[in-house]
C-alpha positions in Angstrom: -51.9 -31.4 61.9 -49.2 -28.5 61.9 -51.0 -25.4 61.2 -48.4 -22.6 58.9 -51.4 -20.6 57.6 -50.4 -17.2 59.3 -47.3 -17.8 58.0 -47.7 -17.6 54.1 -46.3 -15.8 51.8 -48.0 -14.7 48.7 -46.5 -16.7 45.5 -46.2 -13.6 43.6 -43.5 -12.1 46.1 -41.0 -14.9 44.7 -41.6 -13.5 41.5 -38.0 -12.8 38.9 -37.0 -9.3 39.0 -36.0 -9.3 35.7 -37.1 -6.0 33.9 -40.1 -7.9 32.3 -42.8 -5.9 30.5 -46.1 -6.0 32.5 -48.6 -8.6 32.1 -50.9 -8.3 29.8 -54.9 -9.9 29.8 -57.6 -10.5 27.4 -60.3 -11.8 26.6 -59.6 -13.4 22.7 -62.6 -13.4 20.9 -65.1 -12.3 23.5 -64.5 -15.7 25.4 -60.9 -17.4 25.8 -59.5 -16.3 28.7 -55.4 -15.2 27.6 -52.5 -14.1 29.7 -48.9 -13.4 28.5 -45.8 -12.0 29.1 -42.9 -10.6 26.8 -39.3 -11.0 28.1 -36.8 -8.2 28.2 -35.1 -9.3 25.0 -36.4 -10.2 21.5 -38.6 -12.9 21.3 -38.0 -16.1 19.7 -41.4 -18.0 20.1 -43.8 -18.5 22.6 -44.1 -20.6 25.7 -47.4 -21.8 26.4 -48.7 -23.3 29.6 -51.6 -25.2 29.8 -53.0 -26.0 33.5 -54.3 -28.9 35.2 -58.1 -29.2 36.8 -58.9 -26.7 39.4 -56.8 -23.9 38.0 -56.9 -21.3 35.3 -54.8 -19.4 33.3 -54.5 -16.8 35.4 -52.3 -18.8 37.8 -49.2 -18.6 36.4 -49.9 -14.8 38.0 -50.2 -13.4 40.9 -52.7 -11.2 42.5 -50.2 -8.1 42.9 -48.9 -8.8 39.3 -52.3 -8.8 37.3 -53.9 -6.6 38.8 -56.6 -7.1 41.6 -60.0 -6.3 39.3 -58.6 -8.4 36.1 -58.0 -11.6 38.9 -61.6 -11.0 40.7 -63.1 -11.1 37.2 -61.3 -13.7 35.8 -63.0 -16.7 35.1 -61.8 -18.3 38.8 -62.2 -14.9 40.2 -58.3 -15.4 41.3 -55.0 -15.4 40.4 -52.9 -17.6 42.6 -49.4 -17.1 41.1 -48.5 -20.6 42.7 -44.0 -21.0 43.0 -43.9 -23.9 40.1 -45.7 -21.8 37.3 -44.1 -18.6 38.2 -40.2 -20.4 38.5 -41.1 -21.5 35.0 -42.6 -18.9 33.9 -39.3 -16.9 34.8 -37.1 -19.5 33.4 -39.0 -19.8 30.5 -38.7 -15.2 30.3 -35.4 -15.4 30.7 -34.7 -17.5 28.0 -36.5 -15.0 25.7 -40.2 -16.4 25.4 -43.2 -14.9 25.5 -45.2 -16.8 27.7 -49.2 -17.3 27.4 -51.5 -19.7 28.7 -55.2 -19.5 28.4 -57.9 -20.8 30.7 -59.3 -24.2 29.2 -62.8 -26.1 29.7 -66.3 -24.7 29.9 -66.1 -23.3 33.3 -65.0 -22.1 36.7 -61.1 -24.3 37.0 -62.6 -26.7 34.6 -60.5 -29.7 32.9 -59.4 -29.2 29.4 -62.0 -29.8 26.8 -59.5 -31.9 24.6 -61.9 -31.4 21.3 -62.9 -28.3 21.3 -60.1 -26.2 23.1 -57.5 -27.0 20.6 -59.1 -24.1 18.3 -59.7 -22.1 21.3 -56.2 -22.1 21.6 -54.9 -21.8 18.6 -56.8 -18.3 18.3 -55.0 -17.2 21.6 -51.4 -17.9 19.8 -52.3 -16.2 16.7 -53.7 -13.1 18.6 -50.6 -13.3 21.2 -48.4 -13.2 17.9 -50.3 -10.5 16.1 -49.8 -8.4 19.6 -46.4 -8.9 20.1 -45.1 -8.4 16.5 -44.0 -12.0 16.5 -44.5 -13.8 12.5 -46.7 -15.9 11.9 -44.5 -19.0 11.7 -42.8 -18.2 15.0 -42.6 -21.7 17.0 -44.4 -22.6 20.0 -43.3 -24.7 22.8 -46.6 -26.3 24.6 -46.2 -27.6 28.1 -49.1 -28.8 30.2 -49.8 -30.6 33.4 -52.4 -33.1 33.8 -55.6 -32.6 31.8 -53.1 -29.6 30.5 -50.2 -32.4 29.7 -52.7 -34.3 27.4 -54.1 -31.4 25.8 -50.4 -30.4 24.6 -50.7 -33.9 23.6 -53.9 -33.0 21.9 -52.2 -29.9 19.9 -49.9 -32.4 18.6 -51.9 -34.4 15.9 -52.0 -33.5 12.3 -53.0 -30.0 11.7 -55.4 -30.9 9.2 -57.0 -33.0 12.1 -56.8 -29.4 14.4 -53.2 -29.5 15.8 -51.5 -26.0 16.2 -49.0 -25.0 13.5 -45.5 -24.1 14.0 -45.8 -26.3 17.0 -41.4 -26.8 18.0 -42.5 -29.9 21.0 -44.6 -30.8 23.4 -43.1 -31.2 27.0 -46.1 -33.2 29.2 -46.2 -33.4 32.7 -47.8 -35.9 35.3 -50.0 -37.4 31.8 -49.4 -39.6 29.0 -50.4 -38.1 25.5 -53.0 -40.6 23.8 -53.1 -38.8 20.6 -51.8 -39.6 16.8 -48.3 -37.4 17.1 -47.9 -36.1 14.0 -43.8 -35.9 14.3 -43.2 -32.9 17.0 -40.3 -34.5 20.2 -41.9 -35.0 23.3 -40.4 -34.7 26.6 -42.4 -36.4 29.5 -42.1 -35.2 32.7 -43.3 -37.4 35.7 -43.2 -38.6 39.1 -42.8 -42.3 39.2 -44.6 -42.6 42.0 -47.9 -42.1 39.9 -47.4 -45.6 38.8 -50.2 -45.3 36.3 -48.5 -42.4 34.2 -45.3 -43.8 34.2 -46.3 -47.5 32.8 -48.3 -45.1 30.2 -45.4 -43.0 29.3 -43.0 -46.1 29.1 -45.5 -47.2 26.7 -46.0 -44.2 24.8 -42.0 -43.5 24.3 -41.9 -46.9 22.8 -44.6 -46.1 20.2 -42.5 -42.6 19.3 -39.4 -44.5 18.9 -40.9 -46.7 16.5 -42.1 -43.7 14.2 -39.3 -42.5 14.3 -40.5 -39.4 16.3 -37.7 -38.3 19.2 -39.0 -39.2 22.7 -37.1 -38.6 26.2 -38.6 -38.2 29.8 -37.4 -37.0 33.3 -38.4 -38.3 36.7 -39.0 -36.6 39.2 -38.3 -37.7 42.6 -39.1 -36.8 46.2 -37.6 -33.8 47.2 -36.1 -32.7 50.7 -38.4 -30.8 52.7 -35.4 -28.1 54.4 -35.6 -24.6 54.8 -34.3 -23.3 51.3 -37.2 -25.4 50.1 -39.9 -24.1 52.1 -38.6 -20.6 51.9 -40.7 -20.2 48.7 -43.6 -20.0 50.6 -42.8 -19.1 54.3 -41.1 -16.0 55.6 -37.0 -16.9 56.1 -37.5 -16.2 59.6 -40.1 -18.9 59.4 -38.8 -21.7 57.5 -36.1 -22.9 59.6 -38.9 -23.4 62.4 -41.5 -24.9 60.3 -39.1 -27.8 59.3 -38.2 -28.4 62.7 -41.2 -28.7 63.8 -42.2 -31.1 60.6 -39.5 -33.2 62.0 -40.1 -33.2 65.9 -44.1 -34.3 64.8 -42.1 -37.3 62.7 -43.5 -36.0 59.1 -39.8 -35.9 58.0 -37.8 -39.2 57.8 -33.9 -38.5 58.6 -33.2 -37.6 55.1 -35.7 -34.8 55.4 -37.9 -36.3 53.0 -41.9 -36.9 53.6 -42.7 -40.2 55.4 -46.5 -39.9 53.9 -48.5 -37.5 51.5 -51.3 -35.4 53.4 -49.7 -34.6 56.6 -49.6 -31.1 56.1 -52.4 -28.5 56.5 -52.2 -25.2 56.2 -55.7 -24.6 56.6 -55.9 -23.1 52.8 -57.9 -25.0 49.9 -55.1 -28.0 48.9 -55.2 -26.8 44.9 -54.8 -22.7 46.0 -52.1 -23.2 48.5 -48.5 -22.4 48.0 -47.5 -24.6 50.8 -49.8 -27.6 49.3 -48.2 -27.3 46.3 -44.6 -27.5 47.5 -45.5 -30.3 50.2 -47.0 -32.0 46.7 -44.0 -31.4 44.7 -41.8 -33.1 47.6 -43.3 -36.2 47.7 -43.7 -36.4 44.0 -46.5 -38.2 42.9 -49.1 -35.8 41.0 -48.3 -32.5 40.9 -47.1 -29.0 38.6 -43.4 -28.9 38.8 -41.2 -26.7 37.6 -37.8 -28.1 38.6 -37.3 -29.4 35.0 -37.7 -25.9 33.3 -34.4 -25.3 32.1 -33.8 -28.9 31.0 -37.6 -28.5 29.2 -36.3 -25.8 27.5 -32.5 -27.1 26.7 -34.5 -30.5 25.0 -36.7 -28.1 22.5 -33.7 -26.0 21.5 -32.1 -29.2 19.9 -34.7 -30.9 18.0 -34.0 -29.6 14.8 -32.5 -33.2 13.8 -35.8 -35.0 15.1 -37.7 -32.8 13.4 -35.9 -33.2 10.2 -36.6 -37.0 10.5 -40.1 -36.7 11.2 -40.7 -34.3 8.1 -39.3 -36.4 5.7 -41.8 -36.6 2.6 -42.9 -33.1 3.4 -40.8 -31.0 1.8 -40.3 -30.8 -1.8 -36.9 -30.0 -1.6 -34.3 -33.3 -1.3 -36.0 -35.2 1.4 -33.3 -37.8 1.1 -30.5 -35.0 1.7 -32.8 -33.7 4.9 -32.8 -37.8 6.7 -29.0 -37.5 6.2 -28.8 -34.9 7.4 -30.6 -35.7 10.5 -29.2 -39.4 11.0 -25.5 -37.5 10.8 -26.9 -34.9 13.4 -28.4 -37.9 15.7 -25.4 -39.8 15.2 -22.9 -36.9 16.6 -25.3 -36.2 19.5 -25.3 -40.0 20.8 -21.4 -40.0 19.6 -21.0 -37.1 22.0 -22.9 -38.7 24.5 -20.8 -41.6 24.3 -17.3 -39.5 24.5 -18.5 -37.8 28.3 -19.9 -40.7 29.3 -16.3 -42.3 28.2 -14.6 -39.5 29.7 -16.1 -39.7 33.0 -16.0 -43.6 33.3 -11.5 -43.2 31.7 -11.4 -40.0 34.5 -11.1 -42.2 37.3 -11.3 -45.9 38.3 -13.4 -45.5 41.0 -16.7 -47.7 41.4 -19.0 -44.7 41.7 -17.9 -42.5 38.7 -18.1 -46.0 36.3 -21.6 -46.6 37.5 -22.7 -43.2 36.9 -21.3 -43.6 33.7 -23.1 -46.6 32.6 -26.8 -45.3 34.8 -26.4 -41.8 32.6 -26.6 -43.9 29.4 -29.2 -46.0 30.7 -31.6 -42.7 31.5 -31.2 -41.6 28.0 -32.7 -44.8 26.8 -29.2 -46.1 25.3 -29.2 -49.1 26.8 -27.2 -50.9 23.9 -24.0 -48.1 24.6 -24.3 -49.2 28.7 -23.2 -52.8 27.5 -20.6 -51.8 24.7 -19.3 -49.6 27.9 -19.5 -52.1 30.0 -17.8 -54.7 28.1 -15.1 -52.1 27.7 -14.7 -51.6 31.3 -14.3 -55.5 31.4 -11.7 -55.5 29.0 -9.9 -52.2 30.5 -10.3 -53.3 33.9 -10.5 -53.0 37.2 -12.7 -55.9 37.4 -16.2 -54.6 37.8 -17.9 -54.8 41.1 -21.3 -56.0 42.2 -23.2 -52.3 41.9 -20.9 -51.9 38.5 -23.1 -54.8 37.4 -26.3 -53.8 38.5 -26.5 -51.0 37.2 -25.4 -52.8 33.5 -28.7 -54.9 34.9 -31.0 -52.1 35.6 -29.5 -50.7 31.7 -31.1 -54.2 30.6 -34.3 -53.8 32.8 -35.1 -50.2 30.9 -34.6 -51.7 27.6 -36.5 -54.5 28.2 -33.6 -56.7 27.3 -34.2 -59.5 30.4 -32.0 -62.1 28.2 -29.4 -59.4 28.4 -29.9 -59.0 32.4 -29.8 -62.8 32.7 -26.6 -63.5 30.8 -24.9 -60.7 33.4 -26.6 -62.1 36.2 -24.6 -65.3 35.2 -21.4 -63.6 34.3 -21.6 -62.0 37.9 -21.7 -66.0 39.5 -19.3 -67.4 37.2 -16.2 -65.7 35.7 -16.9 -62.5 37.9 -17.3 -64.5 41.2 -19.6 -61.9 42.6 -22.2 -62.5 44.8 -25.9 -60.4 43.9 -27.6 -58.6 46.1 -31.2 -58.3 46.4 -31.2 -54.9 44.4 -28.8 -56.8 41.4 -31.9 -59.8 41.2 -34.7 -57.3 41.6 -33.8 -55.2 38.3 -33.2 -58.7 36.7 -36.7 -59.8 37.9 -38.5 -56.2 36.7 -36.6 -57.3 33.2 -38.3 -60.6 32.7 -41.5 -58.9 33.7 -41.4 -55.8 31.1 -40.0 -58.6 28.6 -43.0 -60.7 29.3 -40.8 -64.1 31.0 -42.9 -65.3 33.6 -41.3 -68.4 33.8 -37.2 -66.8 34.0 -38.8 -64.9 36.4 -39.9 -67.0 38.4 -36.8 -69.2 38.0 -34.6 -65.8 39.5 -36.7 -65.9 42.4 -36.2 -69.9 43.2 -32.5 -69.1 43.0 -32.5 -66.0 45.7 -34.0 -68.6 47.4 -31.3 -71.2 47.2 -28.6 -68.7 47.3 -30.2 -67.2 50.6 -30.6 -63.9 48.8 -33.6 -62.5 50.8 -36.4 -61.0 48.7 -38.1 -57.5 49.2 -41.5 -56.0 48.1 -40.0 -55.0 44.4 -38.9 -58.5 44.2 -42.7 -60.1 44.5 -44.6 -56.8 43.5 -42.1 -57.9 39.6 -43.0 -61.2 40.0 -46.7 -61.3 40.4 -46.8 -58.7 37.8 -45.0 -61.3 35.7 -47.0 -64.2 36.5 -50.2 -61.9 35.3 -49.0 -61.4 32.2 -48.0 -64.8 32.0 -51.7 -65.8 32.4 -50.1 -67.6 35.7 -53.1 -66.1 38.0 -52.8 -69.2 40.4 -49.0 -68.7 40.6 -49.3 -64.7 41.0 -52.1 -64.6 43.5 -50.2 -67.8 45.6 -48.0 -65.2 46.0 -49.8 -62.7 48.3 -49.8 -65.2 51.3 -45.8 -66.3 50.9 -45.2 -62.9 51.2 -47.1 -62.8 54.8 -45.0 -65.7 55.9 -41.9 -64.0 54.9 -43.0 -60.5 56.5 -42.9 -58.8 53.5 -45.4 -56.2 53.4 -47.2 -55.4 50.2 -47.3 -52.1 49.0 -49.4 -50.0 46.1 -47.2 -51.8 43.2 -48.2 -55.3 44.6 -51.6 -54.7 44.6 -52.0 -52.9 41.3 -49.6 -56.9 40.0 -52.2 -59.0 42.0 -55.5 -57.2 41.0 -54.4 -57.4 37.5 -53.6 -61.0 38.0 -57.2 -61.2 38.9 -58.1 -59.5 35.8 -56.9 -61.8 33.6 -58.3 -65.0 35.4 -62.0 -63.4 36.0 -61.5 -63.1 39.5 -63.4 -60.1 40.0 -64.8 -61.0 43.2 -60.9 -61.4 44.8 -60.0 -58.0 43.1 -62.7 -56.3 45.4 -61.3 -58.1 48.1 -57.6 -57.0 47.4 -58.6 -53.5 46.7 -60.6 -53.4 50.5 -57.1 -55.0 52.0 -55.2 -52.4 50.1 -57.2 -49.4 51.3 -57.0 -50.8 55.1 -53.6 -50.9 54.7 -53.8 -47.5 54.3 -52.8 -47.5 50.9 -54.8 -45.5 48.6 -55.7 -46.7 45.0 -54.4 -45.4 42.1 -55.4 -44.8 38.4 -53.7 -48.6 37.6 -55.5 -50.6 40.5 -58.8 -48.9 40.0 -58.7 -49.6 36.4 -57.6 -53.2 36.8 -60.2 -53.6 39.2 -62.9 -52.4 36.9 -61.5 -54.7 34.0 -62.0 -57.4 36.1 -65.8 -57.0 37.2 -66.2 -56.2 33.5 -64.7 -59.6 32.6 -67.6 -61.2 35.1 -70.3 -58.8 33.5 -70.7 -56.7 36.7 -71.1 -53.3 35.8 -72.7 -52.1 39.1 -69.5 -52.7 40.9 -67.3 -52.0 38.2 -69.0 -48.2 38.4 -68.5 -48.3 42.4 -65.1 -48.9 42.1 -64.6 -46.0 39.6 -66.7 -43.6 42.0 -64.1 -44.9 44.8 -61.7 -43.4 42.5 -62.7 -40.5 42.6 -63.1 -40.2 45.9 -59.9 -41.0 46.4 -58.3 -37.8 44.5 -57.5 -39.7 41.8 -58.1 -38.2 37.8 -59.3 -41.0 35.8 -58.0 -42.0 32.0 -58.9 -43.0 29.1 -57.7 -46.8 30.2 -60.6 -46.5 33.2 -63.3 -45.5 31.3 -62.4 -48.0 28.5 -62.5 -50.8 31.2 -65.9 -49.3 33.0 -67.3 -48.9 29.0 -66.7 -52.7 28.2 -68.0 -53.4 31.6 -71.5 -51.5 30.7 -71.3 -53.3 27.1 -71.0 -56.4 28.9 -73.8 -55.4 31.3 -76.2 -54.9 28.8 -76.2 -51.2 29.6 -76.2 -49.7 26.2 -77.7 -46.1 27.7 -75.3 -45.6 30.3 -72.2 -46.4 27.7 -73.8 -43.6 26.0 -73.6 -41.6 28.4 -69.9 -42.4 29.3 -69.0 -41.5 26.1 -70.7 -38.1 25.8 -69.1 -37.6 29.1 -65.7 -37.9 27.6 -66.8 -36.1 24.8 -67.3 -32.7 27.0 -71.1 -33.3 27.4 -72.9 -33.4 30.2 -72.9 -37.3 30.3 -75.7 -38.7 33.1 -74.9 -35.7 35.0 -72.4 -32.8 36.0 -70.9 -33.7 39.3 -68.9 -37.0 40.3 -67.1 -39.2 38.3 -69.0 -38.6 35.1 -67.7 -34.8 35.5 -64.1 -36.1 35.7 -63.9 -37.6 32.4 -64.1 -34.8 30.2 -60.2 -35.1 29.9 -60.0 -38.7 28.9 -60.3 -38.5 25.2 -62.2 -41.4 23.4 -60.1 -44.0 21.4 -60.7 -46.8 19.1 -61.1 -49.0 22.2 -63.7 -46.6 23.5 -65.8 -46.4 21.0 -65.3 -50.2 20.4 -67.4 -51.0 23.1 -69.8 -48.3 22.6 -70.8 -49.9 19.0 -70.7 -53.1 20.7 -73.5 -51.9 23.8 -75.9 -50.8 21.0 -75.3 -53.6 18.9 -75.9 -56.4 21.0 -78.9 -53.9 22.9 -80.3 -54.2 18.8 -80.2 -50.1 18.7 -78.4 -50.3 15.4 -79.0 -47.0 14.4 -77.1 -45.6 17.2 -74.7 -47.9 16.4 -74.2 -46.4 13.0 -73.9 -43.2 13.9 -71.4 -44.0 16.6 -69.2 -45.8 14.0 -69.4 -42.6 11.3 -68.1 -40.6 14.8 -65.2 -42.9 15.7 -61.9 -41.4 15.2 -60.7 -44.7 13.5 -62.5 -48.5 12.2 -61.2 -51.6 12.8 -62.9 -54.9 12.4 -64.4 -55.3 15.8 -66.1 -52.0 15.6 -67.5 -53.2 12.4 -68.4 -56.9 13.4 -70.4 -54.6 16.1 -72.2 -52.7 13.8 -73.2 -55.7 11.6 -74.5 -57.6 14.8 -76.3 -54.3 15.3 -78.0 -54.7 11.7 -78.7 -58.4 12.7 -81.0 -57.5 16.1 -82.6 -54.9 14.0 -83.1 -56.5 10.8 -81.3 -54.2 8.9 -79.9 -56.5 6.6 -79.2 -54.2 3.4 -77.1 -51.9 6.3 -74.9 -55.5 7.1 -74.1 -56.1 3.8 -73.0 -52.6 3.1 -70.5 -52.9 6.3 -69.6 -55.8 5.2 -68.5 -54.2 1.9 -67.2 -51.2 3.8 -64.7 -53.4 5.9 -63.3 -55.1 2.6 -62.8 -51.3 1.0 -61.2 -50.5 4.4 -58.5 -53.2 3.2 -60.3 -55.4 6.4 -60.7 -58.9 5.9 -64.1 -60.2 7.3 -63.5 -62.6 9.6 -66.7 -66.0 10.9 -67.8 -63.4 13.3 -68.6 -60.9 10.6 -70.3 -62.9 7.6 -72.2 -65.0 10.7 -74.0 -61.6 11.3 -74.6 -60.5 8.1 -75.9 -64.4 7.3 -78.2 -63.9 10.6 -79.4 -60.5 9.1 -80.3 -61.9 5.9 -82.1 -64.8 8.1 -84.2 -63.0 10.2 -85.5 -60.4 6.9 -86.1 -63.7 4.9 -83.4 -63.2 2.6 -82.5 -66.5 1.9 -80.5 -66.0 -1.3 -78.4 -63.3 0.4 -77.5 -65.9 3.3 -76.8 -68.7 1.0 -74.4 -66.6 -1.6 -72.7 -65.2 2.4 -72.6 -68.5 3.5 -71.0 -69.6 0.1 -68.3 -66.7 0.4 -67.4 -67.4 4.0 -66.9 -71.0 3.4 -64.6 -69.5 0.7 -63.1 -67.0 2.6 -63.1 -67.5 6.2 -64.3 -70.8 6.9 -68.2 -71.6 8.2 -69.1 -72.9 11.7 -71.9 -74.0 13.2 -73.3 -70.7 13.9 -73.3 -70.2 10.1 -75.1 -73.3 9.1 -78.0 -72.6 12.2 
């Protein structure tokens, strides 16, 4: 390990020296923890922060600009002032916002409490407004990392359902945002390497788009570990040593970059170090970053169009005029878009400008202008080249267009007469996969085959992932031993494919197996695996190692979601553990759960869905403990029928029959239309109360409705 601990600087020395006023700290209410700052110019809003676990809101400060007693009496009894926050913070100064943050959860660097902090905060803005002078409509940006980036999430949802007024877009980091958005842009900011966030963000962008709400994201990548960089933490006369000694020990590749994450030790705490943070930041996978902050800030300054969109119906004045409005304003951005992207593709006829062109369009989600670009670079000419036409490909692959990414796969062996290379079929593969083709897939992989076109790890981690969702488990796990024969070593991505594989086919006892291989490969678990894993012990009804697994995950440093406790609550369901579901969901709730420490603790941030409380009705109903069934289903943030066929199997156990009927008449008011599963319940708790002329008149309407079986008739 390479020691640098005498070497540190405090964060708070790197801080702007922008005539800022002083920071200011309070206590709001007795009890929420508040910082701010106001800029050296007029305000225009407010920029709120909200942290991650194991920090405060004091961090965005340091030490020497707080004030020593308000950072030993703070609620962490610290204020590290670590360089991300305090770059944004300045950025965010600088472009004339007040910025606030406020310490979240129910203790010491706790996680958000995603129900009860949104008021919590909302009192903090309004006090920081009142302070400053600032009106009461004045807009808020909210950006958060982690538990922080889904409590922004959390701020977004209707007002009337506690989201913060005035709210001008969310801008999440390293976290999806499982809430109801009630129209405010979002710009997602995460490190692909976190393979979990990024498949949830993919997914979550798609669901904005098609509510018309405006989405965008921004990866970030592994950075270069050189002297500039680490000069934000180590003396000048420091840095140039420290990196050359990170490279003579063989932590740095020849690009500079980090060969593997935990190499460095500074001998500080890993979430109050400056150097842990930047040596987190460079290899990008879960971490506060504040490299995006001017680009954060540039994305909320021009929303008024979304906006405009998302409010139509709420104003009283010409909605209509408002849409057109917006559509016009949309329409000239992506025109504008189109006329640099043009410009820069027309500038030159160079290979490397046109490919920019088209990859530029492609990270803006416009993967329908990459192809009308592309076909007019086929028509203007030069011919295109072979990375001209992958990146068209990898244009397909983030649409999900893989009939798109097939038809230029051809174009390049027939009228182009250019040979792929392995990256080309690899971005065609990943496009059958997200478009859910197992079988072209798999044909593209027979044909690198026959065209001696060698395959790498993304070529078989796309393909088994395929195959999974394909329900080919046979074909996808046959996979893991060709890849052997052909060398080809599987890394975190093939796993998280071939686990899931497993899921799907109730293999539970091979997903253990492949999650042991993975971690002797040295390969640690993420999020995705771990929850895959659990899905599939829940499939086989074993609960006891579907909650190992989920304490492994903690162990190894990884935050749950809301998709892990899902899988480990219809593994307890499943189980016949009707208590402990209970408990998992008061965990996620912000109660105490089973207890305070270990993976029960680490849910407080994972926010109970539909899907959660699903399977919590379902535990108690087929444990007969209908009344807690009831009152589970009066809690759940939304019905559907599955809930309610829960409930009514509940009633059945219990011999509650009045209480079936009524959800039966509940689901039909709900504009639900009872399905076998729910009038065979209700017909079972008629049965077991004696109430034979209720179960013949049910069995009467199902035969009517939905069709008896032989469940009914017994």
């Amino acid at each position: 390990m390479f020691l640098l601990g005498a070497a540190l600087l405090l964060a708070g020395g790197q801080a702007s020296k922008l005539l800022q006023a002083a920071p200011r700290y309070e206590r709001v209410n007795g009890n929420i923890e508040t910082v701010w700052q106001r800029p050296s110019v007029e305000p225009k809003g407010l920029f709120f922060i909200a942290h991650g676990c194991q920090h405060q809101g004091t961090d965005i400060f340091s030490q020497v600009e707080l004030g020593e007693d308000i950072c030993k009496n703070s609620n962490s009894g610290s204020c590290l002032g670590l360089p991300e926050e305090v770059h944004l913070r300045n950025v965010a100064l600088s472009r004339g916002y007040v910025v606030m943050a406020v310490s979240g959860g129910s203790g010491r660097k706790s996680c958000w409490n995603l129900q009860g902090d949104a008021a919590k905060i909302a009192a903090a803005v309004k006090h920081v407004k009142d302070a400053e002078g600032l009106p009461e409509d004045a807009e808020v940006v909210a950006m958060g990392a982690s538990s922080g980036g889904a409590m922004v999430g959390r701020l977004a949802v209707a007002e009337s359902q506690g989201g913060l007024p005035h709210l001008k877009c969310i801008l999440p980091e390293i976290m999806g945002t499982p809430f109801p958005n009630r129209g405010v842009p979002v710009l997602y900011i995460h490190m692909p390497r976190d393979t979990n966030t990024a498949f949830e963000v993919e997914e979550e962008i798609e669901d904005l788009k098609s509510r018309g709400i405006r989405p965008a994201e921004l990866r970030a990548t592994s950075l270069p570990v050189t002297a500039e960089f680490m000069s934000r933490c180590l003396a000048k006369e420091h840095s140039e040593t420290a990196v050359k000694a990170l490279s003579d020990a063989g932590i740095l590749d020849e690009r500079s970059l980090l060969r593997e994450a935990g190499k460095i030790d500074d001998s500080l705490r890993s979430d109050e170090s400056c150097l842990a943070e930047l040596m987190n930041v460079a290899w990008a996978k879960h971490e506060f970053t504040g490299q995006f902050a001017t680009e954060m800030i540039d994305f909320c300054e021009d929303v008024t169009a979304s906006v405009a969109v998302s409010a139509l119906g709420v104003s009283t004045e010409r909605p209509w005029q408002m849409a057109l409005t917006a559509l016009l304003d949309l329409c000239l951005l992506q025109d504008r878009i189109m006329r640099d992207c043009r410009g820069i593709a027309a500038g030159s006829t160079g290979s490397r400008e046109r490919v920019a062109a088209i990859s530029g369009l492609a990270r803006k989600q416009l993967w329908q202008e990459s192809l009308v670009m592309f076909e007019e670079m086929l028509q203007r000419g030069p011919a295109p080249d072979k990375f001209l036409c992958g990146a068209a490909i990898s244009a397909c692959e983030r649409g999900r267009q893989w009939l798109q990414a097939v038809r230029l796969l051809r174009l390049m062996w027939g009228d182009l007469r250019l040979e792929p290379n392995t990256i080309v079929y690899n971005a065609a593969v990943s496009a059958c996969d997200k478009g859910r083709q197992w079988s072209w897939a798999v044909y593209l992989a027979d044909e690198m085959d026959r065209e001696a076109i060698a395959p790498d790890v993304v070529t078989c981690s796309a393909l088994i992932s395929a195959c999974a969702k394909g329900r080919q488990w046979e074909r996808a796990l046959a996979l893991l031993p060709d890849m052997a024969q052909r060398r080809i070593s599987p890394n975190a991505m093939t796993y998280s494919a071939a686990i899931s594989a497993c899921e799907s086919s109730n293999e539970w006892p091979l997903a253990l197996v492949l999650l042991l291989d993975m971690c002797g490969q040295e390969l640690r678990p993420d999020v995705f695996v771990c929850s895959a894993a659990i899905s599939a012990c829940s499939r086989g009804g074993r609960w006891e190692e579907a909650l190992s697994v989920a304490e492994a995950l903690l162990a190894a440093g990884e935050e749950p979601s809301v998709v892990t406790c899902n899988a480990l609550m219809t593994a307890l369901d499943r189980g016949g553990q009707w208590q402990l579901a209970l408990d998992l969901l008061a965990a996620m709730k912000g109660g105490k759960g089973r207890s305070a420490v270990g993976f029960w603790a680490s849910v407080a941030a994972c926010r109970p869905d539909i899907i959660t409380f699903s399977a919590a009705v379902s535990a108690c109903g087929n444990a007969g403990a209908w009344q807690k069934a009831l009152e589970l289903l009066a809690a759940s943030p939304a019905r559907n029928l599955v809930t309610i066929n829960s409930c009514i199997t509940a009633c059945a156990v219990g011999q509650q029959w009045r209480h079936g009927l009524q959800l039966l008449l509940d689901a039909r008011k709900l504009s639900f239309c009872p399905d076998i599963i729910s009038y065979n319940a209700a017909i079972s708790a008629c049965e077991k109360c004696g109430q034979w002329q209720q179960a013949l008149a049910l069995l009467a309407e199902a035969q009517a409705a939905a069709g008896p079986d032989i469940v009914s008739f017994n």
